[in-house]
MMTF fields as JSON, N, C-alpha, C and O atoms, coordinates in Angstrom:
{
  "mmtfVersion": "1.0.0",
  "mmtfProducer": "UNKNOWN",
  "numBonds": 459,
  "numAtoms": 460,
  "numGroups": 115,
  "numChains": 1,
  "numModels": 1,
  "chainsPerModel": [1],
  "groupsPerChain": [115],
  "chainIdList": ["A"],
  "bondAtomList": [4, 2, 8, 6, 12, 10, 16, 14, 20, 18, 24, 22, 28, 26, 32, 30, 36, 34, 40, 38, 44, 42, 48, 46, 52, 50, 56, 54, 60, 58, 64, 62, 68, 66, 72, 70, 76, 74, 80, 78, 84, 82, 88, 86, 92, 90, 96, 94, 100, 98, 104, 102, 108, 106, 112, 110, 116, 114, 120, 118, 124, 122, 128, 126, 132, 130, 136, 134, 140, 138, 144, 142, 148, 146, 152, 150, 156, 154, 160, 158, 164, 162, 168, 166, 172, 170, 176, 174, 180, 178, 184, 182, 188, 186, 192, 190, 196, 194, 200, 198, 204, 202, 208, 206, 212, 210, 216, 214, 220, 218, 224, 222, 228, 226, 232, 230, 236, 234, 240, 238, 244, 242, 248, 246, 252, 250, 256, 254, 260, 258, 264, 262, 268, 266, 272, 270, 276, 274, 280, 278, 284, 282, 288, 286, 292, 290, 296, 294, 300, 298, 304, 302, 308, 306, 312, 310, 316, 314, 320, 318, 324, 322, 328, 326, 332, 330, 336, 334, 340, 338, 344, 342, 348, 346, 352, 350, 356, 354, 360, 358, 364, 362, 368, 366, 372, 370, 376, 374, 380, 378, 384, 382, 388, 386, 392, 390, 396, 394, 400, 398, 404, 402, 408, 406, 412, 410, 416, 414, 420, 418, 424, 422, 428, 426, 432, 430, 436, 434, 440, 438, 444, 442, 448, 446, 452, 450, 456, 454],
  "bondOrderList": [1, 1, 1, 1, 1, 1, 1, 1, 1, 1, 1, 1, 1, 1, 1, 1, 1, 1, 1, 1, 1, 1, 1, 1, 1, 1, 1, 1, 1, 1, 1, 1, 1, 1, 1, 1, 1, 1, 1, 1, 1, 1, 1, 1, 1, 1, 1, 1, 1, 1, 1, 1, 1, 1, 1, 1, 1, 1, 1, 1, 1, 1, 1, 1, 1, 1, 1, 1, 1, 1, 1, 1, 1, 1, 1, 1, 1, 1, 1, 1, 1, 1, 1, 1, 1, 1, 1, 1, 1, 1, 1, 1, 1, 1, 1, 1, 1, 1, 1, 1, 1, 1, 1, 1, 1, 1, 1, 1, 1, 1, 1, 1, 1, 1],
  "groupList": [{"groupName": "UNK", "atomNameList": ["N", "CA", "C", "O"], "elementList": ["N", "C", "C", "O"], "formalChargeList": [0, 0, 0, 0], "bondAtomList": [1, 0, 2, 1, 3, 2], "bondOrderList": [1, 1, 2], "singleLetterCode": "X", "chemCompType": "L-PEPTIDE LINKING"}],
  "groupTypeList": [0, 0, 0, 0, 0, 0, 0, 0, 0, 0, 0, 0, 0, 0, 0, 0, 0, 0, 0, 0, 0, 0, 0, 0, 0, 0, 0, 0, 0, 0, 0, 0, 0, 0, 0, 0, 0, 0, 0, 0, 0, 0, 0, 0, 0, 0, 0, 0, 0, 0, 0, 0, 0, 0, 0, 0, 0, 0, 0, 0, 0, 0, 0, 0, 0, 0, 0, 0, 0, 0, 0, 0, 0, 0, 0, 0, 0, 0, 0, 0, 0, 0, 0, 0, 0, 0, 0, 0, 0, 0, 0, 0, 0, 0, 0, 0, 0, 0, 0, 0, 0, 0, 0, 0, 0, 0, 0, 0, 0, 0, 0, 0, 0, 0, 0],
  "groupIdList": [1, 2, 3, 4, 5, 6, 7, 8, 9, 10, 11, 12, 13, 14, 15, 16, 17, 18, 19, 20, 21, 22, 23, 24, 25, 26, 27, 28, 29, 30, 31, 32, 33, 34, 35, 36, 37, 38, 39, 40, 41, 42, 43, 44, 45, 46, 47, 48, 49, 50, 51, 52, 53, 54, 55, 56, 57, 58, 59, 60, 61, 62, 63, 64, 65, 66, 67, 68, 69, 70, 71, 72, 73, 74, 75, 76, 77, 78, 79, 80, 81, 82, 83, 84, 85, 86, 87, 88, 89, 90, 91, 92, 93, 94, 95, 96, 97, 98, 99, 100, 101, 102, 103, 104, 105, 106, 107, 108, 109, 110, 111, 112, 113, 114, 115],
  "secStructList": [7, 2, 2, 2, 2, 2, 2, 2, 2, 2, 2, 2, 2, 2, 2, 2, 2, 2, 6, 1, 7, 7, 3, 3, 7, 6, 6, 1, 7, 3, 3, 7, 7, 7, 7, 1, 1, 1, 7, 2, 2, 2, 2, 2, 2, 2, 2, 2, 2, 2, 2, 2, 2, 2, 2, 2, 6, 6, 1, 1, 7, 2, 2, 2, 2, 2, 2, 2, 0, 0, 0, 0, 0, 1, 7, 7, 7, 1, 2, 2, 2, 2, 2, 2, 6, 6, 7, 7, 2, 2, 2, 2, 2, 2, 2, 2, 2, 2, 2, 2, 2, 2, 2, 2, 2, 2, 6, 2, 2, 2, 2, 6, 6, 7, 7],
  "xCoordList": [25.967, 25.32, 26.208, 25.744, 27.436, 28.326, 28.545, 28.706, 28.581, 28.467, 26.938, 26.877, 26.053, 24.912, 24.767, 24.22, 25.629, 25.297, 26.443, 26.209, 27.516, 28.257, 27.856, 28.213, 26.867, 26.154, 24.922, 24.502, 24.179, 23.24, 24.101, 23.753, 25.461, 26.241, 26.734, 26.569, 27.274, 27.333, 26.048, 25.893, 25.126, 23.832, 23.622, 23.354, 23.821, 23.362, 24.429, 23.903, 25.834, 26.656, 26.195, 26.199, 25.808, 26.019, 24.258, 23.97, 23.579, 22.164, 22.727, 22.32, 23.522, 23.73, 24.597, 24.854, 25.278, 25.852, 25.41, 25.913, 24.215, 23.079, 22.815, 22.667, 22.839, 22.655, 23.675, 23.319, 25.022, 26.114, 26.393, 25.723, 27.233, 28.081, 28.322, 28.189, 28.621, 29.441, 30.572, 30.868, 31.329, 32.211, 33.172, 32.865, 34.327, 35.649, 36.22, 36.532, 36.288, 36.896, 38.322, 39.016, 38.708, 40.113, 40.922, 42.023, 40.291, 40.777, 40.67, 41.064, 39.886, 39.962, 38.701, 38.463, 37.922, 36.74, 35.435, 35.256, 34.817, 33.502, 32.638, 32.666, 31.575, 30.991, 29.603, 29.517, 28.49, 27.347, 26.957, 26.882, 26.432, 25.894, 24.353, 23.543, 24.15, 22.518, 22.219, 22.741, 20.61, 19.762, 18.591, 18.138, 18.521, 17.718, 16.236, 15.434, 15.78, 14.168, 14.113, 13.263, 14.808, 14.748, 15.614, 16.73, 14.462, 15.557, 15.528, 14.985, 16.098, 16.332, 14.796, 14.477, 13.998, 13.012, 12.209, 11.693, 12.021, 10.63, 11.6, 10.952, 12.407, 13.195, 12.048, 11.133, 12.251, 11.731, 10.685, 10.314, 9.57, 8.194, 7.726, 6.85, 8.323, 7.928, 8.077, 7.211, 9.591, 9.113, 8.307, 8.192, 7.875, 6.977, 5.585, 4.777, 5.407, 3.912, 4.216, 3.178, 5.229, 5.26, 5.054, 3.984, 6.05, 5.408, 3.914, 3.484, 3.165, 2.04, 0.878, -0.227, 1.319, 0.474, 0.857, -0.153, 1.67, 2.098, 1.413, 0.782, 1.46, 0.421, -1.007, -1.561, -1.55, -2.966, -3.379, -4.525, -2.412, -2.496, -2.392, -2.497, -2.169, -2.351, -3.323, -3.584, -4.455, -5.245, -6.489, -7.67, -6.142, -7.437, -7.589, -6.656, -9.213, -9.501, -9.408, -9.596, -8.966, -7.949, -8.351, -7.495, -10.22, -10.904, -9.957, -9.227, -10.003, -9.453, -8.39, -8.119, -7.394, -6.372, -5.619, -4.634, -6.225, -5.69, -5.609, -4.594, -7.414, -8.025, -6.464, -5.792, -6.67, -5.792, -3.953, -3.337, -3.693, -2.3, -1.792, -0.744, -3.252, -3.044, -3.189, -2.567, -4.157, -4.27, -3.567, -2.856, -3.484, -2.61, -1.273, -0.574, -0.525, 0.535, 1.019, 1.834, 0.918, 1.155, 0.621, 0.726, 0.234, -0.585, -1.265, -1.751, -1.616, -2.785, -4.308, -4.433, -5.374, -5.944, -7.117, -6.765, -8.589, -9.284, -9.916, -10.608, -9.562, -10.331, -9.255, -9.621, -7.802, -7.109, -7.265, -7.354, -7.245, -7.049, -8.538, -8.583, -9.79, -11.203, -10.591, -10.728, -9.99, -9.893, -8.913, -9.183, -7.765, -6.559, -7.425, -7.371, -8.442, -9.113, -10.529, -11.351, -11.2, -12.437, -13.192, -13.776, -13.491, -14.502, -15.266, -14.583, -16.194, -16.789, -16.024, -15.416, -15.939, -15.573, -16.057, -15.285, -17.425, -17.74, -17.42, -17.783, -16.592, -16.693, -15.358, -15.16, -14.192, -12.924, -13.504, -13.495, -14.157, -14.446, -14.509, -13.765, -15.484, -16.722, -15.486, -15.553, -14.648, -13.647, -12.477, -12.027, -11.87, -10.845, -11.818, -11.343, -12.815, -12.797, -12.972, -12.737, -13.658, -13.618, -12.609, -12.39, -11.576, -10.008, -9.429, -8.732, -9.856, -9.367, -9.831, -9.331, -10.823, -11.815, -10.795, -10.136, -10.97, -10.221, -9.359, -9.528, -7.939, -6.65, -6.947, -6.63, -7.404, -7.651, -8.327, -7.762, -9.657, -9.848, -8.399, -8.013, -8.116, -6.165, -5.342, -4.774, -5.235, -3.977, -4.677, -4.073, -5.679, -6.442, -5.82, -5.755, -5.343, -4.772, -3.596, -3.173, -3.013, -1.437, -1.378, -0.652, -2.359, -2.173, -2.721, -2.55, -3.977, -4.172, -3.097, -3.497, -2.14, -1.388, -0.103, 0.51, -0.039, 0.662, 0.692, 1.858, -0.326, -1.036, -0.796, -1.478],
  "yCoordList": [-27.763, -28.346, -28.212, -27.942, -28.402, -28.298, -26.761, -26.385, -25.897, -24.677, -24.226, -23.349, -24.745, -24.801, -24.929, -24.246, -26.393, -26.899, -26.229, -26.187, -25.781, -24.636, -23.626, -23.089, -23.154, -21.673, -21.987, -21.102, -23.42, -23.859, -23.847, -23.174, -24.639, -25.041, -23.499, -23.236, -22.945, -21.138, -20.665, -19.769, -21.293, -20.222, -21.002, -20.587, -22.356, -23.42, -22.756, -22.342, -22.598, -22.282, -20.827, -20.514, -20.081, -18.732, -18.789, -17.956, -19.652, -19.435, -20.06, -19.381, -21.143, -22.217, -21.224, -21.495, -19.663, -18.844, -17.847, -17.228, -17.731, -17.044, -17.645, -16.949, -18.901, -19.332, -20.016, -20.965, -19.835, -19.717, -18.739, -17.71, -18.8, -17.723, -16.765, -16.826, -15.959, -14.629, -14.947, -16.121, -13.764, -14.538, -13.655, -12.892, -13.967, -13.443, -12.624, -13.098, -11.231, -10.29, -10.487, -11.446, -9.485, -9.79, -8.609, -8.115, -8.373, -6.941, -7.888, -7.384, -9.908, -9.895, -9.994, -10.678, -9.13, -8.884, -10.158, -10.748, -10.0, -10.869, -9.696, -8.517, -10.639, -9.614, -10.402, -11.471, -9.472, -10.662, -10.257, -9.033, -11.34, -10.942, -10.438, -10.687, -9.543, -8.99, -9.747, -10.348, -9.724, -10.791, -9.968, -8.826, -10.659, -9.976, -9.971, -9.522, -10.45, -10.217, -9.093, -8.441, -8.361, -7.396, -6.154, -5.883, -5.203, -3.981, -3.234, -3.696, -1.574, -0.715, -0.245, -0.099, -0.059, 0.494, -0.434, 0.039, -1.504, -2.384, -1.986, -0.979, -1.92, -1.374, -0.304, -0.372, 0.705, 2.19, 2.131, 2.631, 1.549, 1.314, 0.861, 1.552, -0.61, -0.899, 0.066, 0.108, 1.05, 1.652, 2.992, 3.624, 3.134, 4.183, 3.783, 4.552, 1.907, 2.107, 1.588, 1.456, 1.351, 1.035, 2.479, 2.832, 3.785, 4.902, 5.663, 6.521, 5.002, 5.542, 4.721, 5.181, 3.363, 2.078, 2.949, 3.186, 3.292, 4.087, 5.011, 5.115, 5.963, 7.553, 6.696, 6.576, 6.115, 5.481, 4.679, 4.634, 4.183, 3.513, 4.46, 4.102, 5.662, 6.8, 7.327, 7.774, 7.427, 8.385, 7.247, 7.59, 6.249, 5.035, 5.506, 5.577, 5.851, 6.001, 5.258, 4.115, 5.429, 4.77, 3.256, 2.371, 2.899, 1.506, 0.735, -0.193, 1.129, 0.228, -0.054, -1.22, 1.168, 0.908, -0.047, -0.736, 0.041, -1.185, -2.424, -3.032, -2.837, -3.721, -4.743, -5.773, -3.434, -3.532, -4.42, -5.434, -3.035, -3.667, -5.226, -5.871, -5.394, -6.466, -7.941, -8.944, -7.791, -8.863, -8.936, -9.936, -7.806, -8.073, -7.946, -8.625, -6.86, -6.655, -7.615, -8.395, -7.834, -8.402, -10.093, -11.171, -9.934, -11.951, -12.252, -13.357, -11.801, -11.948, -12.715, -12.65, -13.504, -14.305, -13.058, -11.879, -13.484, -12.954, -12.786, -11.844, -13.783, -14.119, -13.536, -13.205, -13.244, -12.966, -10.976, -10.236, -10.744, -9.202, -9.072, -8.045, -9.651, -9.279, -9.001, -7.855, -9.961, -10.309, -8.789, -8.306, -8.344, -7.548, -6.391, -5.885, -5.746, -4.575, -5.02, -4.199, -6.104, -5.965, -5.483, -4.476, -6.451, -6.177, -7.692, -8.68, -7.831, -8.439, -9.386, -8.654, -10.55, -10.801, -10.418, -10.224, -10.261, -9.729, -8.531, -8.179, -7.467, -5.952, -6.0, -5.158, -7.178, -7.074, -7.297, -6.213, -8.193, -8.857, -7.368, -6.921, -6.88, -5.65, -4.413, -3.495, -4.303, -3.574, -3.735, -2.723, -4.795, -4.551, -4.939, -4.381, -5.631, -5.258, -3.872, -3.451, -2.977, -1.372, -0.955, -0.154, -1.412, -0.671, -1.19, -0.403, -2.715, -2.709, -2.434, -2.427, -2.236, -1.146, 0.192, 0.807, 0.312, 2.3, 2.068, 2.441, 1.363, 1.39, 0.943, 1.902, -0.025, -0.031, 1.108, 1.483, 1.866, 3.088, 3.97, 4.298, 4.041, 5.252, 4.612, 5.426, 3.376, 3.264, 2.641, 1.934, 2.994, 2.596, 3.879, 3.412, 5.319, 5.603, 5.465, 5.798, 4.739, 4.163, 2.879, 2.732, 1.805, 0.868, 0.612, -0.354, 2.288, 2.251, 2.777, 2.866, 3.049, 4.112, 2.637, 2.43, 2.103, 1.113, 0.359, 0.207, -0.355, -0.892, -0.464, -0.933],
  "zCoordList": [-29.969, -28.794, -27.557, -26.449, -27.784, -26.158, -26.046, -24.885, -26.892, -26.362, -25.693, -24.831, -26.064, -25.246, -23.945, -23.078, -23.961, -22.891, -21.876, -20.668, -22.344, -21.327, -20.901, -19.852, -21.857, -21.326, -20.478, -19.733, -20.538, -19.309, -18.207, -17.237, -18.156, -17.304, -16.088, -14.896, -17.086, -16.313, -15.884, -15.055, -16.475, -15.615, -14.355, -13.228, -14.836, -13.323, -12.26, -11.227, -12.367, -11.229, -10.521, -9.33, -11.674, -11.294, -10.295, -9.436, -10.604, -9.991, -8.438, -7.495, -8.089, -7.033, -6.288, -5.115, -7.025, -6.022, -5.322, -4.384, -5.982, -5.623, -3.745, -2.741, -3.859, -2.243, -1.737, -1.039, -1.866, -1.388, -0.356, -0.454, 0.633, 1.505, 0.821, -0.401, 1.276, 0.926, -0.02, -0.245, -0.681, -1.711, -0.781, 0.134, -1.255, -0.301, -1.552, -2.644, -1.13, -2.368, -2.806, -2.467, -3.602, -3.615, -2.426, -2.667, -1.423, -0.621, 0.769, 1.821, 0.771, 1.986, 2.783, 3.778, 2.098, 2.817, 1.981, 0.915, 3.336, 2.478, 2.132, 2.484, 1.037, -0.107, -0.588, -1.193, -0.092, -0.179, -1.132, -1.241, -2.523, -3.587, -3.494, -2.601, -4.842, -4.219, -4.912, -5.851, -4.061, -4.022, -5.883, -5.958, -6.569, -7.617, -7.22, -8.039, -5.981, -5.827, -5.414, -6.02, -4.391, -4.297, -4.517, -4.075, -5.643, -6.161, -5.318, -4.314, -5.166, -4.936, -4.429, -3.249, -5.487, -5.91, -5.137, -4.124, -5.368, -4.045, -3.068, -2.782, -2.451, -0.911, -0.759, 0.06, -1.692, -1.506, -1.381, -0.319, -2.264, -2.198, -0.886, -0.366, 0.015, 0.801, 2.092, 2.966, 2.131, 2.782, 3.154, 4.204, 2.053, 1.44, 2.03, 2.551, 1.779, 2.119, 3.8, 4.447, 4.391, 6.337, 6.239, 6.734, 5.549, 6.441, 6.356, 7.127, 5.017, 5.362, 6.001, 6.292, 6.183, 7.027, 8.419, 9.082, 8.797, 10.272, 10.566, 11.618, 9.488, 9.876, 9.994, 11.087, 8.787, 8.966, 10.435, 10.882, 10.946, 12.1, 13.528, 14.701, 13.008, 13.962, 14.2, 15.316, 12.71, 12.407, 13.039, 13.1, 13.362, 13.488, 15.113, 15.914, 15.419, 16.548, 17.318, 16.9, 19.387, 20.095, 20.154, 20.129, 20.265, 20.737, 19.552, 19.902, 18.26, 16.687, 17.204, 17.492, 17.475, 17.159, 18.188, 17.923, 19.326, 20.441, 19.674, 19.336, 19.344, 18.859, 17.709, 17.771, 16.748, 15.315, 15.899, 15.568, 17.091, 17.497, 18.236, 18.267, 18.812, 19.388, 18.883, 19.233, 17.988, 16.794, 16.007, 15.908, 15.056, 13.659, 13.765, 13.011, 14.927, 14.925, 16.214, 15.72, 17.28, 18.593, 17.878, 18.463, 16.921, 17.185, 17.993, 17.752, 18.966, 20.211, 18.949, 17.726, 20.275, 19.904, 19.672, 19.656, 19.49, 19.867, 21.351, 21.738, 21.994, 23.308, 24.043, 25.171, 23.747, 24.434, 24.541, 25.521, 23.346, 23.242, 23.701, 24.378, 23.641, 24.255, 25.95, 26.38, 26.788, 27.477, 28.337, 29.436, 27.365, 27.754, 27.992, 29.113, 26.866, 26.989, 27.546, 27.141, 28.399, 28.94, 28.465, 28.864, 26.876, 25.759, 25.53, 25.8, 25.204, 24.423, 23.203, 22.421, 22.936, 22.069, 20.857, 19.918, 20.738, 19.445, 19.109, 17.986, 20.024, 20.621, 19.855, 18.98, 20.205, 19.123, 18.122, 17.538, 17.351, 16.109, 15.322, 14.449, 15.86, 14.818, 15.115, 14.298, 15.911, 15.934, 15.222, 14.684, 15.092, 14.345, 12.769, 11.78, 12.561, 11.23, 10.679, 9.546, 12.235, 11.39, 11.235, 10.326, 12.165, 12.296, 10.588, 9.948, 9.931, 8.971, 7.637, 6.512, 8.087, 6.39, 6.492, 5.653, 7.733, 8.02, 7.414, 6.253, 7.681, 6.905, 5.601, 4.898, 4.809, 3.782, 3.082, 2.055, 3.504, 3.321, 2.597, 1.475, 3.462, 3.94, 2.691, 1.962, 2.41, 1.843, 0.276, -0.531, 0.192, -1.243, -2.248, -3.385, -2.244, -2.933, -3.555, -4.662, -2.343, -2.459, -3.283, -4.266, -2.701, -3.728, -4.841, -5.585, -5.037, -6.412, -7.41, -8.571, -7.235, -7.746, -8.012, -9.059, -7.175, -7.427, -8.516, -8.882, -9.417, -10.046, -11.461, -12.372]
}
């Protein structure tokens, strides 16, 4: 039982260093431990799918893609981005939802492949 409870005891410290500072090497230098949520590989993936969310966001014709940048990416309101491009509020609505079928369209091979 107390060797048990030493090997809970080492996992509890080693998890509480997980959100600790930096550790100080033996060279001097600080040394940030990696984080285990993110591997190598989700690094790569995510930026695999920003660069093809990017091309798709190119390929979206110019009315969407205002629409798309100013809402989803900028945070703008609806009444505000109606307002920036002298549209209709319903004119953003029915627009960026086409702008976001389009990218979903675009990146449905990517995140089928994901899966």
């Amino acid at each position: 039982m107390s060797q048990r409870r030493r090997k809970s005891r080492a996992l509890e410290e080693s998890l509480e260093l997980l959100d600790a500072p930096p550790v100080q090497g033996h060279d001097g230098q600080g040394r940030q431990i990696a984080r285990w949520e993110e591997t190598p590989a989700d690094l790569l993936l995510d930026q695999e799918l920003r660069h093809l969310l990017d091309e798709a966001i190119l390929k979206l014709p110019v009315d969407y893609r205002l629409v798309f940048i100013l809402r989803d990416m900028e945070g703008k309101s609806t009444q505000e981005t109606s307002a920036i491009l002298g549209i209709s509020i319903e004119a953003a609505k029915s627009r960026l939802r086409r702008a976001r079928a389009f990218l979903r369209q675009q990146l449905a091979p990517y995140v089928e492949r994901q899966r």
